[in-house]
N, C-alpha and C positions, 0 to 999 in steps of 0.2 A: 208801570212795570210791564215787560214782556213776558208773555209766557210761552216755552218752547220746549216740545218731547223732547226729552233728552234719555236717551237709551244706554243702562251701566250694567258692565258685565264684570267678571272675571278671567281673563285670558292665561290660560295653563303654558301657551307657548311663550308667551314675553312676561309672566309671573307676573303682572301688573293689570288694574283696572283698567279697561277699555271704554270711554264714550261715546255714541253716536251719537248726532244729530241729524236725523230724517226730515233736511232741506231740500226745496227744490234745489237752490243754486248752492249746491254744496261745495262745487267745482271752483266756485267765484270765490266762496266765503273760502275755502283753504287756500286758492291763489293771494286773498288781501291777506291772511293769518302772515303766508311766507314772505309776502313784502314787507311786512309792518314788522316781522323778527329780524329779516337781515335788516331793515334800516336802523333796528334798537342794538344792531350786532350780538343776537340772541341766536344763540343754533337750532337748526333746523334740520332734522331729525331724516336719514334718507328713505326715498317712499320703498313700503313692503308692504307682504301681503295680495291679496288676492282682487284684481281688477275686473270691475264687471258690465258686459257689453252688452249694449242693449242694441234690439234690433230696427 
């Protein structure tokens, strides 16, 4: 079994749990998530929220 932080909140703006997970390749693993929902024809949610630039 893997084990992996997984960071749960409360979000007062979308009234719903929010999860993180503090990967490196976060960007990769949310890219396969979106492949893997539209090929299941599962919706995919449009991106929001706050983006963060590193330098």
């Amino acid at each position: 079994m893997y084990k992996y932080e997984i960071i749960l909140y409360w979000s007062e703006d979308d009234q719903a749990y929010v999860a993180e997970a503090p990967l490196k390749n976060s960007q990769d693993a949310i890219g396969l998530w979106i492949d893997t929902a539209k090929a299941h024809g599962d919706p995919v949610p449009e991106p929001k929220g706050r983006r963060l630039i590193f330098a």
